[in-house]
N, CA, C and O atoms as CSV, one atom per row, in Angstrom:
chain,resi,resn,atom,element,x,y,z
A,1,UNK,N,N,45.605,-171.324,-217.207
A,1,UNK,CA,C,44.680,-170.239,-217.473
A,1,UNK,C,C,43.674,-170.202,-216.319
A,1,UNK,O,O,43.322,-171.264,-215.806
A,2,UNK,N,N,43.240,-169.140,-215.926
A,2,UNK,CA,C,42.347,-168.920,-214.846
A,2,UNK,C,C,40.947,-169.031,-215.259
A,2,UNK,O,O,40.592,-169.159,-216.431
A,3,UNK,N,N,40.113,-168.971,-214.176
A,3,UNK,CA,C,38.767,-169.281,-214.459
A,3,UNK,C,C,38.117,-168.277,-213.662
A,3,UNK,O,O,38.225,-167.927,-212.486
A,4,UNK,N,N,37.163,-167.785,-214.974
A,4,UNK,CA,C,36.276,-166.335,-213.984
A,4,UNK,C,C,36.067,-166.715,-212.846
A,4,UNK,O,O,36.401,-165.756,-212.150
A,5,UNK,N,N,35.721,-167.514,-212.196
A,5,UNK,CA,C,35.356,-167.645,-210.642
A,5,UNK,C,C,36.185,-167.897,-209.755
A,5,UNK,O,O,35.974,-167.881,-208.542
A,6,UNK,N,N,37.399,-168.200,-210.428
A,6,UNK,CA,C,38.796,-167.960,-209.296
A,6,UNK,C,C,39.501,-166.766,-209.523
A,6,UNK,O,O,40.724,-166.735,-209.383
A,7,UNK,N,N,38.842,-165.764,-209.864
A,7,UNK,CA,C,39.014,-164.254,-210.139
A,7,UNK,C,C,38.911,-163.243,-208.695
A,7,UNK,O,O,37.943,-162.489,-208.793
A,8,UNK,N,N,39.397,-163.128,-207.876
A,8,UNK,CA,C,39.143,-161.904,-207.271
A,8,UNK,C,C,40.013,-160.833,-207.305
A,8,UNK,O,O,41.221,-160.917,-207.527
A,9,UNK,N,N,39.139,-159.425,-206.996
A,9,UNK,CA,C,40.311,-158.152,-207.551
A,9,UNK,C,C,41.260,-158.165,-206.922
A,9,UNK,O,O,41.977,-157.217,-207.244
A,10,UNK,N,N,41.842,-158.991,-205.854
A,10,UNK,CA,C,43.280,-159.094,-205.097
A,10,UNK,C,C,44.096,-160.061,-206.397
A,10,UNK,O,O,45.274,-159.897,-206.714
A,11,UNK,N,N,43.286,-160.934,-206.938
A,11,UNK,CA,C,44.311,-161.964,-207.331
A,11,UNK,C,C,44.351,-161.225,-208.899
A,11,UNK,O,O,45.396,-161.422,-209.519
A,12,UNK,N,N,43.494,-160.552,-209.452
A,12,UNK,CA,C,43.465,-160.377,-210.909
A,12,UNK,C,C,44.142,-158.662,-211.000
A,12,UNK,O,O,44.203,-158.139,-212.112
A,13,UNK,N,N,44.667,-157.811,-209.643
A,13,UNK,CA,C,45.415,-156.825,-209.637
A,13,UNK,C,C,47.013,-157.385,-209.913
A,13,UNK,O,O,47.816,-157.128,-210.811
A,14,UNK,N,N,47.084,-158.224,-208.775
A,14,UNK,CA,C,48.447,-159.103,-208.520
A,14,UNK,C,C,48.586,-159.732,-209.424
A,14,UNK,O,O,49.744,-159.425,-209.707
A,15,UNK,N,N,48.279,-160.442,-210.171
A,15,UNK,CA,C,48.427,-161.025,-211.368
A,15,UNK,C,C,49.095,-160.304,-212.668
A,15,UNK,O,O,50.022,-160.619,-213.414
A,16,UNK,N,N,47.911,-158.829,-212.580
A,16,UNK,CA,C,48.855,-158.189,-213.797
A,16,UNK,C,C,50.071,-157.451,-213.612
A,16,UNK,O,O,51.026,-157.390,-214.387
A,17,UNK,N,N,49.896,-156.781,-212.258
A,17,UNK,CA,C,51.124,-156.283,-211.994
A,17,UNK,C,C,52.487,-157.348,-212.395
A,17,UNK,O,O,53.462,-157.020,-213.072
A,18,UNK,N,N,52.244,-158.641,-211.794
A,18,UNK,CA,C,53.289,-159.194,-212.109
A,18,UNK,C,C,53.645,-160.030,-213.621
A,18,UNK,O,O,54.565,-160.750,-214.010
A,19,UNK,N,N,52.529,-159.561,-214.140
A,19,UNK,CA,C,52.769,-159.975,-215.492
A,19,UNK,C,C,53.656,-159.221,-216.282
A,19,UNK,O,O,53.534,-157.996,-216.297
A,20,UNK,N,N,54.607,-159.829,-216.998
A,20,UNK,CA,C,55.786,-159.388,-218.077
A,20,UNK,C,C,54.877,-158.082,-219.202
A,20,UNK,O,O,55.252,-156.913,-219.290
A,21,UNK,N,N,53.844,-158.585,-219.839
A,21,UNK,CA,C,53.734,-157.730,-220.827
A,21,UNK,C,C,52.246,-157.228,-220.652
A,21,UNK,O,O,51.660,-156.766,-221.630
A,22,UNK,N,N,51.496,-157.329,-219.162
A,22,UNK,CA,C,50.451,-156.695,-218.649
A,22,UNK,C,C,48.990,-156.996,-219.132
A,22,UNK,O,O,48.101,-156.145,-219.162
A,23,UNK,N,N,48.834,-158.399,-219.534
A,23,UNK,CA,C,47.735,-158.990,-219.709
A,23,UNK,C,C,47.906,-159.953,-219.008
A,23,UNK,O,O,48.929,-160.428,-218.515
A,24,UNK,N,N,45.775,-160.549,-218.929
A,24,UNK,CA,C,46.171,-161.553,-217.892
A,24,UNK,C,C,44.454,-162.089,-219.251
A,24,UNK,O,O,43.642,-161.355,-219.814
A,25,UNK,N,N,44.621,-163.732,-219.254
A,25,UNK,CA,C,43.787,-163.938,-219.978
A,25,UNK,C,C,43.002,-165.500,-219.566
A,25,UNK,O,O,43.624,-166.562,-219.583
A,26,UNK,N,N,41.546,-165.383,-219.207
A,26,UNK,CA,C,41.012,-166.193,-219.232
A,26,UNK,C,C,39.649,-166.881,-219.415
A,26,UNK,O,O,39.070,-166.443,-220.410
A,27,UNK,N,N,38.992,-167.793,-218.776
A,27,UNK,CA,C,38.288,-168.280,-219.185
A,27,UNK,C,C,36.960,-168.511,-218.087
A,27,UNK,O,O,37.040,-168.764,-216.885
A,28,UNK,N,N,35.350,-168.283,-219.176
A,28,UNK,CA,C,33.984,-168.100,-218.182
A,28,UNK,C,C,33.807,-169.834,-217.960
A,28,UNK,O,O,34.039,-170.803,-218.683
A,29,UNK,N,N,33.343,-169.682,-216.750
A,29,UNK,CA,C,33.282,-171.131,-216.024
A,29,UNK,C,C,31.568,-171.269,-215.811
A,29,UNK,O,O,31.023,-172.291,-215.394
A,30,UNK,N,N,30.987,-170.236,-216.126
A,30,UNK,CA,C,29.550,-169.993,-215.762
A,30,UNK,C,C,29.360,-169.781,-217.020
A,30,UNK,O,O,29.954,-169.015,-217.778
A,31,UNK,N,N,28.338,-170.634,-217.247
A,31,UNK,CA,C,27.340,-170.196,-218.617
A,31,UNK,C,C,26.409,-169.127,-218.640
A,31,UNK,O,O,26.289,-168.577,-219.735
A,32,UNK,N,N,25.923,-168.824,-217.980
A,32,UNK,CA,C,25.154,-167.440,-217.774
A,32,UNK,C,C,25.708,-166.001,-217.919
A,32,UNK,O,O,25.687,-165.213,-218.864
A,33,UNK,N,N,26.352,-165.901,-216.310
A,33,UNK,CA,C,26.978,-164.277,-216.385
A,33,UNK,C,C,27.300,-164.771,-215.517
A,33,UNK,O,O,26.974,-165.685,-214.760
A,34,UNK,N,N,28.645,-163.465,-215.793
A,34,UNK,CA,C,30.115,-163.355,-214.590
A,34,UNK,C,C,30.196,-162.407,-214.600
A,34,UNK,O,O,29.463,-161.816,-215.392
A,35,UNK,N,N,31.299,-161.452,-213.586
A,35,UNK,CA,C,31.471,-160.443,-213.392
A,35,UNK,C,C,31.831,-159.263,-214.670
A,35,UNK,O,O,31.639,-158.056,-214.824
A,36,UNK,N,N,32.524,-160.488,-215.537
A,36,UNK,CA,C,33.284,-159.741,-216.369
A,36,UNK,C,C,31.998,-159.389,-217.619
A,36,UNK,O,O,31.752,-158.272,-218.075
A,37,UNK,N,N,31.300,-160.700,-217.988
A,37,UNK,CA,C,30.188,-159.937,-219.155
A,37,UNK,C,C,29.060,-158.858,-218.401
A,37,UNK,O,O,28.295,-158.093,-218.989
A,38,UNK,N,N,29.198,-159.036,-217.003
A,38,UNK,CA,C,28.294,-157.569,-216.437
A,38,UNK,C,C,28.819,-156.571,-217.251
A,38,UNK,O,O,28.253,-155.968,-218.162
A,39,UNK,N,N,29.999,-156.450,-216.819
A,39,UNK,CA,C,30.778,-154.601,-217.403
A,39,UNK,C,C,31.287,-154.784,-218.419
A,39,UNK,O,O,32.010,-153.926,-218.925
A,40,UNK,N,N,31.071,-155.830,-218.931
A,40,UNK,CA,C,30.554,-155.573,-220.682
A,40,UNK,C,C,29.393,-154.960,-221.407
A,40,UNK,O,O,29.365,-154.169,-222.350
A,41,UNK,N,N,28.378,-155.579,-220.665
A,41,UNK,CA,C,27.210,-154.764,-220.834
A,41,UNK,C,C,26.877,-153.616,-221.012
A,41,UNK,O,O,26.729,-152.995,-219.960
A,42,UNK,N,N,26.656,-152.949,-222.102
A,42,UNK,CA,C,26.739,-151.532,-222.740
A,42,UNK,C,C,28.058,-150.897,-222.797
A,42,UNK,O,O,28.009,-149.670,-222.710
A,43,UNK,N,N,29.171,-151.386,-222.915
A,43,UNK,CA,C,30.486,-151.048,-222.694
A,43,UNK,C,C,31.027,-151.787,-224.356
A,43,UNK,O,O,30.419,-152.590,-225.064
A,44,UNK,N,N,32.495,-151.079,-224.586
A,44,UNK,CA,C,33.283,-152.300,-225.431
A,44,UNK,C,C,34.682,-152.262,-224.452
A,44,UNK,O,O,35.010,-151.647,-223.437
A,45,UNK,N,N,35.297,-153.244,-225.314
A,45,UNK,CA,C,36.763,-153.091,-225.018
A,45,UNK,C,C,37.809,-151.488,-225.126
A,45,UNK,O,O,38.908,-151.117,-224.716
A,46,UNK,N,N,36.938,-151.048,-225.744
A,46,UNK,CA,C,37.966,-149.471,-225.824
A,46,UNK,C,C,37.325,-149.155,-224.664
A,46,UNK,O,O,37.924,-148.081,-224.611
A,47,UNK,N,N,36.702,-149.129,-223.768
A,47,UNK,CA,C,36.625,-148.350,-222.592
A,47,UNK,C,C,37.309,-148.664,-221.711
A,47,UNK,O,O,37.701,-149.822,-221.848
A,48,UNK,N,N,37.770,-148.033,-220.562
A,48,UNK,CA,C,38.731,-148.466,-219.658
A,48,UNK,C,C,37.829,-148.477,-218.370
A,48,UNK,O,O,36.933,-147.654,-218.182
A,49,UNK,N,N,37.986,-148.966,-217.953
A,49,UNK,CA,C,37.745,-149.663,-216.369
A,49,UNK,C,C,38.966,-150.138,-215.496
A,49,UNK,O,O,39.766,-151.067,-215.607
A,50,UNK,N,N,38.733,-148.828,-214.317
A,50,UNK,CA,C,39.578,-148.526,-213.414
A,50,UNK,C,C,39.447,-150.428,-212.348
A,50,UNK,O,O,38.390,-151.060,-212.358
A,51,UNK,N,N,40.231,-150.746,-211.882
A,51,UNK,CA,C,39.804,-152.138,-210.940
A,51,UNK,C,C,40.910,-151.194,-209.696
A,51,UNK,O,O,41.823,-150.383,-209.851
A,52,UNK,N,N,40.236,-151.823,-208.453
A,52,UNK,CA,C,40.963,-151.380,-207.226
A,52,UNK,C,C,41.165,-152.848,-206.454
A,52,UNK,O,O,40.242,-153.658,-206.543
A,53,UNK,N,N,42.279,-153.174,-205.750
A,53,UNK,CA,C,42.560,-154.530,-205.478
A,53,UNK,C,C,44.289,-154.526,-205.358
A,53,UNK,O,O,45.200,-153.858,-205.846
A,54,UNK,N,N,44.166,-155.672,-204.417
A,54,UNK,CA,C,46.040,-155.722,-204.003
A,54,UNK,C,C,46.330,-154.234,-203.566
A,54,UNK,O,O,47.275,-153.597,-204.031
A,55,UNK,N,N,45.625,-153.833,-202.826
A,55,UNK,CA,C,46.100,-152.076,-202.098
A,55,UNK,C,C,46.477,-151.316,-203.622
A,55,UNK,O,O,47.626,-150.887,-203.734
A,56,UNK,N,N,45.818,-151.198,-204.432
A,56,UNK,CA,C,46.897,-150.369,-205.590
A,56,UNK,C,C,45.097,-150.648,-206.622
A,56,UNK,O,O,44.202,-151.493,-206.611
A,57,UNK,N,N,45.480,-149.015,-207.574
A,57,UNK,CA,C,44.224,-149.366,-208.504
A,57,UNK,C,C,45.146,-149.060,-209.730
A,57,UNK,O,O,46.216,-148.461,-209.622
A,58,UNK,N,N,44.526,-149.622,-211.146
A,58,UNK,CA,C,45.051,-150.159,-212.139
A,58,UNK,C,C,43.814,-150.019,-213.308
A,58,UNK,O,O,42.688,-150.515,-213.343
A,59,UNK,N,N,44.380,-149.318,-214.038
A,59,UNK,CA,C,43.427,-149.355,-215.383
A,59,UNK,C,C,43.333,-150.135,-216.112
A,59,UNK,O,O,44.358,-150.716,-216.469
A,60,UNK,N,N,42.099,-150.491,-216.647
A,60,UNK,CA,C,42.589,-152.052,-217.865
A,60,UNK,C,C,41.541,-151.923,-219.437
A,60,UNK,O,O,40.741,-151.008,-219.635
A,61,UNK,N,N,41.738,-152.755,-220.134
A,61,UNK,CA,C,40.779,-152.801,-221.297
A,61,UNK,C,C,40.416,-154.197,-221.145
A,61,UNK,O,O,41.158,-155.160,-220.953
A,62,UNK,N,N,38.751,-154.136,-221.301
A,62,UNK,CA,C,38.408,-155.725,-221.188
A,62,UNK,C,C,37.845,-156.135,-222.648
A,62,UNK,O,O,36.873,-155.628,-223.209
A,63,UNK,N,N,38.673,-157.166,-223.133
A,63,UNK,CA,C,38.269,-157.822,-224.348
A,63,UNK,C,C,37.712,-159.002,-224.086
A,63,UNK,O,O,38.185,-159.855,-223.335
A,64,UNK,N,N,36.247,-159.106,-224.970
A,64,UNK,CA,C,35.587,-160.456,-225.126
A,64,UNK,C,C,36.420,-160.883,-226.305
A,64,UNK,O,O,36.629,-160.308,-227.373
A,65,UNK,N,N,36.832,-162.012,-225.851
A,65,UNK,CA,C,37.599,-162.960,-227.086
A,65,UNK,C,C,36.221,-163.758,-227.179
A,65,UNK,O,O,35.395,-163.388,-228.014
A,66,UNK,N,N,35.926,-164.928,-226.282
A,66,UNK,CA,C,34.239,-165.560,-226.380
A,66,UNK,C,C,34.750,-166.862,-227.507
A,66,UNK,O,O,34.097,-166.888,-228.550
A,67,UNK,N,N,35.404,-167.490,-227.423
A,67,UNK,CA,C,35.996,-168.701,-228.526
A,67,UNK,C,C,35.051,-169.670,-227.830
A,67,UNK,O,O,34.842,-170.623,-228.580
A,68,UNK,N,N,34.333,-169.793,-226.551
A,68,UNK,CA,C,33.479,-171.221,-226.355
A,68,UNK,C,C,32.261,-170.831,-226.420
A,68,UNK,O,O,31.488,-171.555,-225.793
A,69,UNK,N,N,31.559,-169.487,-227.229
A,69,UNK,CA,C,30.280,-169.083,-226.985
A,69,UNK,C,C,29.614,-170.069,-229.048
A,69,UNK,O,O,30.212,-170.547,-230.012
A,70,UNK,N,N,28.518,-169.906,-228.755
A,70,UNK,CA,C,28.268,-170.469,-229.788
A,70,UNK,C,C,27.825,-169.068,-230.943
A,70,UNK,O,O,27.355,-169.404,-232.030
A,71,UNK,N,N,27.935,-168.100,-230.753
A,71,UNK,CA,C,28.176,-166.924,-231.693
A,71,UNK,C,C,29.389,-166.601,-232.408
A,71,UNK,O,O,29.486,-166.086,-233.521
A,72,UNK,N,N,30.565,-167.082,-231.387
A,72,UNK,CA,C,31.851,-166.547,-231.738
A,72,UNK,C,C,32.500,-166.306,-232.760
A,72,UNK,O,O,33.723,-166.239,-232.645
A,73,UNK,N,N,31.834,-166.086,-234.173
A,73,UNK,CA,C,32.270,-165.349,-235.194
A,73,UNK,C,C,31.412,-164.309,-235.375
A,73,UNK,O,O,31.437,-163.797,-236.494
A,74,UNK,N,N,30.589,-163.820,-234.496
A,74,UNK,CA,C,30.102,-162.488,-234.606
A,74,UNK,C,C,31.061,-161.758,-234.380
A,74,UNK,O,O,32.015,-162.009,-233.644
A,75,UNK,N,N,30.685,-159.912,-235.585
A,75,UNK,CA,C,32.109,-159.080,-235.882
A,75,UNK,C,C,32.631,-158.660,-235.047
A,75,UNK,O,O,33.794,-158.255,-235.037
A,76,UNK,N,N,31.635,-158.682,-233.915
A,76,UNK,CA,C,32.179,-157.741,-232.586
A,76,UNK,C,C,33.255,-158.409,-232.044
A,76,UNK,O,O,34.306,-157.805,-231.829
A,77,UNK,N,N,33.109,-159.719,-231.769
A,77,UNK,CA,C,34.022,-160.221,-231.460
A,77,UNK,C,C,35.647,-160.942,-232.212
A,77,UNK,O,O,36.715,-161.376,-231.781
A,78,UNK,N,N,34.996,-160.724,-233.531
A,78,UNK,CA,C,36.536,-160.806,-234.384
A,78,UNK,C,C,37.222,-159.435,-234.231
A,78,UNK,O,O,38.404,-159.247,-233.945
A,79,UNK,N,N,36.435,-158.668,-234.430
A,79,UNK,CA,C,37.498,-157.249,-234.085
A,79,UNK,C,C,37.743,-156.717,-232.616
A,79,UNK,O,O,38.472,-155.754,-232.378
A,80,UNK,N,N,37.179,-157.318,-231.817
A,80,UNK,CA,C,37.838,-157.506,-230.208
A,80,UNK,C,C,39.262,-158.456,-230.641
A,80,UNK,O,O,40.389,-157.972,-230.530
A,81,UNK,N,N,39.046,-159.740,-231.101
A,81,UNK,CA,C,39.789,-160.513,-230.696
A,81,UNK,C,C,41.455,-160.189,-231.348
A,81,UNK,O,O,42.519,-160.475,-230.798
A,82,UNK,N,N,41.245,-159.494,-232.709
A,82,UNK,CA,C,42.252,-159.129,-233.470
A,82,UNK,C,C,42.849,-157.802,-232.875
A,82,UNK,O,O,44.057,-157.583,-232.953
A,83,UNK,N,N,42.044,-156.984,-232.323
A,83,UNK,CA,C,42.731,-155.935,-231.572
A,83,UNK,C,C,43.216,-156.209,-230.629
A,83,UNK,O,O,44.223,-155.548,-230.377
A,84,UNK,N,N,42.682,-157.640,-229.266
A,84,UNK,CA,C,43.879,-157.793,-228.493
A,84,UNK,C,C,45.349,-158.388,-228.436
A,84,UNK,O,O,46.287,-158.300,-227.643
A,85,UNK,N,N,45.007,-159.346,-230.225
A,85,UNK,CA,C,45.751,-160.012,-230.673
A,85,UNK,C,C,47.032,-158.776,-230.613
A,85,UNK,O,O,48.146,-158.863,-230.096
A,86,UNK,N,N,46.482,-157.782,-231.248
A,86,UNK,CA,C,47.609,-156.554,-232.122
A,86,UNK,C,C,48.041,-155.963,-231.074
A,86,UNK,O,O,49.258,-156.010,-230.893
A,87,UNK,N,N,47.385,-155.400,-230.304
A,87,UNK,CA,C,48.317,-155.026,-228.515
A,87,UNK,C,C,49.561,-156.191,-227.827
A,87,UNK,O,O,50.678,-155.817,-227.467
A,88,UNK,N,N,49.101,-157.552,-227.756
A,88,UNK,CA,C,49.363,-158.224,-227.349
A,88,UNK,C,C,50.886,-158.157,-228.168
A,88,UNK,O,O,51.937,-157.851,-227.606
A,89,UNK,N,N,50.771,-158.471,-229.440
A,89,UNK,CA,C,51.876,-157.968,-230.478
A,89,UNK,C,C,52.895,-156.745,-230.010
A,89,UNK,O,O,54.109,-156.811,-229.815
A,90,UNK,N,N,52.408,-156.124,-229.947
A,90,UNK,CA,C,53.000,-154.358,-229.732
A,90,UNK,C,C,53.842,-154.523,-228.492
A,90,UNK,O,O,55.037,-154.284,-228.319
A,91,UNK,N,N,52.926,-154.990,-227.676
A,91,UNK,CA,C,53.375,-155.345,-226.604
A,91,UNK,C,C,55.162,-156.603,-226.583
A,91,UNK,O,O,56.361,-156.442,-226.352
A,92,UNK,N,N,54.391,-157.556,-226.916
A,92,UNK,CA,C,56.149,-158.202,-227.204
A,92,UNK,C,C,57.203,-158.164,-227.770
A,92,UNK,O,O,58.278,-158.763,-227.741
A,93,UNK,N,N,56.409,-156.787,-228.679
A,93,UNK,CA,C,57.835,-156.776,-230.050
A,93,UNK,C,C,58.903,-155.345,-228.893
A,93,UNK,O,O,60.110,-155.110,-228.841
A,94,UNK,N,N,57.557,-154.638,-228.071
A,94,UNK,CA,C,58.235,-153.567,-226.903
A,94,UNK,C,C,59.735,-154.110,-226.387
A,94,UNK,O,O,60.776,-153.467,-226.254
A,95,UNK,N,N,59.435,-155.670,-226.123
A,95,UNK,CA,C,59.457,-155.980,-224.675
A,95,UNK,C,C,61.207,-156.697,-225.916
A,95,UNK,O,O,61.894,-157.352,-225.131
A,96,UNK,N,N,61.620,-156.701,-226.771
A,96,UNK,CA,C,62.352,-156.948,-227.845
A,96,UNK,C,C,62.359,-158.522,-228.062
A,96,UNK,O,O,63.444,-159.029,-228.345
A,97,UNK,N,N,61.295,-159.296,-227.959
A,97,UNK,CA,C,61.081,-160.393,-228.539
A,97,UNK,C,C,60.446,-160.685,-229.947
A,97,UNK,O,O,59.778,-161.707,-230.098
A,98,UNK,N,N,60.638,-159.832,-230.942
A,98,UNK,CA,C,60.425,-159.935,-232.288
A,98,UNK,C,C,62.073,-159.913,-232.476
A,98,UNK,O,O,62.758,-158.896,-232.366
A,99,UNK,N,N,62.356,-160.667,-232.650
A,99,UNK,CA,C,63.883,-160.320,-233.336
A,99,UNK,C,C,64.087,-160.141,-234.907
A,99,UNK,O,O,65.026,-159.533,-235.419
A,100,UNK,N,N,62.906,-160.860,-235.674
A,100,UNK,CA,C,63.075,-160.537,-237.050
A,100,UNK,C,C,62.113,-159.620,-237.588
A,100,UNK,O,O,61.539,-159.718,-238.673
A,101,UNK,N,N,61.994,-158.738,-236.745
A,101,UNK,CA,C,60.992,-157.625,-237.172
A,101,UNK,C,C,59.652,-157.640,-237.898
A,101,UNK,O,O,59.108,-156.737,-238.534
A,102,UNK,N,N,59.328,-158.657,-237.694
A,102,UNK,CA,C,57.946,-158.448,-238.132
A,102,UNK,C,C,57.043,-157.648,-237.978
A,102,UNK,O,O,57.023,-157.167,-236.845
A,103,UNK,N,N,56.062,-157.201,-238.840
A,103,UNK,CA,C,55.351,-156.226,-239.003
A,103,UNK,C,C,53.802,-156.384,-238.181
A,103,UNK,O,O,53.169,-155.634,-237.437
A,104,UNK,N,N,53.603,-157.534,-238.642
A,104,UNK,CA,C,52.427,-158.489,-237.889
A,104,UNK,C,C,52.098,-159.127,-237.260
A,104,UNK,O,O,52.974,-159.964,-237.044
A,105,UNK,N,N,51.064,-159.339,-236.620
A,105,UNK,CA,C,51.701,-160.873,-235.686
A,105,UNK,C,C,51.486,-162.278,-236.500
A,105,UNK,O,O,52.258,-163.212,-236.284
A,106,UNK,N,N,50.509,-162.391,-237.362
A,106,UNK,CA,C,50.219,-163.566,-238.003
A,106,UNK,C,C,51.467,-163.919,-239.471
A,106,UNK,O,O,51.555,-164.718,-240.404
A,107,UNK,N,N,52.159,-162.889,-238.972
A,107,UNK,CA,C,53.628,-162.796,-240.021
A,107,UNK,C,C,55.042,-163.389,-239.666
A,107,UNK,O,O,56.059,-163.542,-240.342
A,108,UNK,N,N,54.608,-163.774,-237.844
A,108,UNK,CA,C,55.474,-164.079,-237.497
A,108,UNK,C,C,55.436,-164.893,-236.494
A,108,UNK,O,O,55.004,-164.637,-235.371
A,109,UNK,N,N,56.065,-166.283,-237.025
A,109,UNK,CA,C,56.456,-167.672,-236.354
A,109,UNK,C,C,56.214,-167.466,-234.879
A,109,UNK,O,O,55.113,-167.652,-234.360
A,110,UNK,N,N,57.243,-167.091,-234.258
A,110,UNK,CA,C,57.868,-166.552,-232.741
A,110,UNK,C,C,56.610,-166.467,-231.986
A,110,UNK,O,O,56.213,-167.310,-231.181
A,111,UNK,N,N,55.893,-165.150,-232.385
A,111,UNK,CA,C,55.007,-164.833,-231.616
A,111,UNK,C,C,53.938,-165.978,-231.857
A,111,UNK,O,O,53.879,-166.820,-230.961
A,112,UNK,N,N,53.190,-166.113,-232.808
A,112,UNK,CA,C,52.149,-167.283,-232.649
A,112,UNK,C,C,52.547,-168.294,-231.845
A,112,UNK,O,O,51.681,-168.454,-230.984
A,113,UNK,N,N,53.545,-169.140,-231.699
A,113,UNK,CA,C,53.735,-170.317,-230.990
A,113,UNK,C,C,53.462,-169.740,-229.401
A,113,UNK,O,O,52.789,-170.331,-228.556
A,114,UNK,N,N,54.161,-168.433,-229.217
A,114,UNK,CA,C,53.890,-167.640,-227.826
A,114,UNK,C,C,52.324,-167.818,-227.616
A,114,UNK,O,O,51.637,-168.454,-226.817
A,115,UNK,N,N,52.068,-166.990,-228.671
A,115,UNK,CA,C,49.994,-166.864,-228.475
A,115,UNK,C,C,49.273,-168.814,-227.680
A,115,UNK,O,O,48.456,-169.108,-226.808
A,116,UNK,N,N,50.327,-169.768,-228.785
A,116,UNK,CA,C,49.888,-171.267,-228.962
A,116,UNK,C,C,49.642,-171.310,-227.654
A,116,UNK,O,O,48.539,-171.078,-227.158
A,117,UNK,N,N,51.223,-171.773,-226.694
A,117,UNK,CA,C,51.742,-171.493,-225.982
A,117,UNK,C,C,50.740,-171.285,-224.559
A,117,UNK,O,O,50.691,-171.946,-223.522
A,118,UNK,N,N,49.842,-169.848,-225.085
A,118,UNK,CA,C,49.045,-169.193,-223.414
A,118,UNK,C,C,47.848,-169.997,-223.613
A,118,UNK,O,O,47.333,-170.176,-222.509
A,119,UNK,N,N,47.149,-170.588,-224.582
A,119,UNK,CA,C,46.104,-171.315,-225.056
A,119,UNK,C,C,45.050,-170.128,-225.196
A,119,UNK,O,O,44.082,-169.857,-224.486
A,120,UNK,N,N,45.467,-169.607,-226.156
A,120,UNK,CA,C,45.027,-168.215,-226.878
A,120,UNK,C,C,43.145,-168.356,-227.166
A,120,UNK,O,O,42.177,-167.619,-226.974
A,121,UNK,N,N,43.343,-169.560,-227.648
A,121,UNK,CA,C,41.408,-169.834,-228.154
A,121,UNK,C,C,41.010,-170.379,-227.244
A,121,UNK,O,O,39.828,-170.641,-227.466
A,122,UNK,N,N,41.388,-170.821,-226.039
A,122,UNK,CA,C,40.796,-171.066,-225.286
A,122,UNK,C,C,39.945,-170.252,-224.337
A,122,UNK,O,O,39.024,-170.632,-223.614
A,123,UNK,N,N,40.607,-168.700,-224.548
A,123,UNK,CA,C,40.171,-167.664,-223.707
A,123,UNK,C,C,38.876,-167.145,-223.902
A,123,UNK,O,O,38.283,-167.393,-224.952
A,124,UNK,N,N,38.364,-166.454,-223.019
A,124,UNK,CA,C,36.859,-165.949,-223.130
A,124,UNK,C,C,36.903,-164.430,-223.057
A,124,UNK,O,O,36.131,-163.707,-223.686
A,125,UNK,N,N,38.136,-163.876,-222.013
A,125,UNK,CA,C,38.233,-162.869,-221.691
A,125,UNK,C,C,40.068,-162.529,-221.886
A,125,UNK,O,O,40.928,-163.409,-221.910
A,126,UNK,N,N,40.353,-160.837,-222.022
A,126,UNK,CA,C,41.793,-160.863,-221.938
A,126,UNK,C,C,41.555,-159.527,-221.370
A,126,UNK,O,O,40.765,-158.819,-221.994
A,127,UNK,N,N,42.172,-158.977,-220.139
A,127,UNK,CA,C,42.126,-158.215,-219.369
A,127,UNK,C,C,43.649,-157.280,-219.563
A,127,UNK,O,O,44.737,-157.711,-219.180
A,128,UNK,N,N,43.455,-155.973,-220.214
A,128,UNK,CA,C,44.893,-155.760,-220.876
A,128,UNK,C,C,44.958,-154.383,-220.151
A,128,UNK,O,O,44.137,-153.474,-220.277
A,129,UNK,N,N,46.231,-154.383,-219.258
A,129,UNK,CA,C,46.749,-153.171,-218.345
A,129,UNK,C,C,46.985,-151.793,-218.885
A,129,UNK,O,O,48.028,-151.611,-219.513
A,130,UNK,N,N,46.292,-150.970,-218.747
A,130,UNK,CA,C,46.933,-149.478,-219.200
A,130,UNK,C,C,47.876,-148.675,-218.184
A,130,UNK,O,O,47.672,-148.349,-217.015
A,131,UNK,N,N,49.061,-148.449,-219.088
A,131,UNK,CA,C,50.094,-147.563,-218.084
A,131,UNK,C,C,49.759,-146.501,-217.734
A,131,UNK,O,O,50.489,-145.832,-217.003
């Protein structure tokens, strides 16, 4: 998992491009502020923010997941975290890795061990590509 400060828009364009299902997810290394809770600031995750980087620009949705903040069951952030959960979902069942059709993601084995897998709570941030 990456760390906000080994983030630059060359490496976090390139990254998603080459990502399978167009998220890239990680973690604040600074206790204060990083780039990413700046343009959070008066923003949510439903807004899109264009990034330009790796010669190519790319739309994204930025979700505070925030699992090492000491708030992190505030609502804002359970319903960030469950909506990137549910993309993230949408996204793999696309990609035909649900094979037993599940409806949900917390319904289904497969995908959670996947979520286990990226070290899902460990994340602070999940940076999710719009086509």
């Amino acid at each position: 998992m990456y760390k906000a400060s080994e983030l630059d828009l060359d490496i976090t364009v390139k990254t998603l491009l080459e990502s399978e299902l167009g998220f890239l997810l990680f973690i604040s290394d600074n206790t204060d502020r990083d780039m990413f809770s700046i343009l959070l600031k008066g923003g949510t995750y439903e807004d899109r923010i264009g990034v330009f980087g790796y010669n190519t620009h790319i739309t994204c949705h930025l979700f505070p997941l925030m699992y090492h903040k000491a708030h992190e069951n505030d609502c804002d952030y359970v319903k960030a975290r469950a909506n990137a959960l549910h993309n993230v979902f949408k996204r793999w069942t696309d990609a035909g890795y649900n094979k037993y059709h599940a409806k949900e993601p917390f319904n289904c084995k497969k995908f959670m061990d996947f979520i286990n897998s990226l070290e899902w709570s460990r994340a602070d941030y999940m940076l999710l590509m719009v086509d």
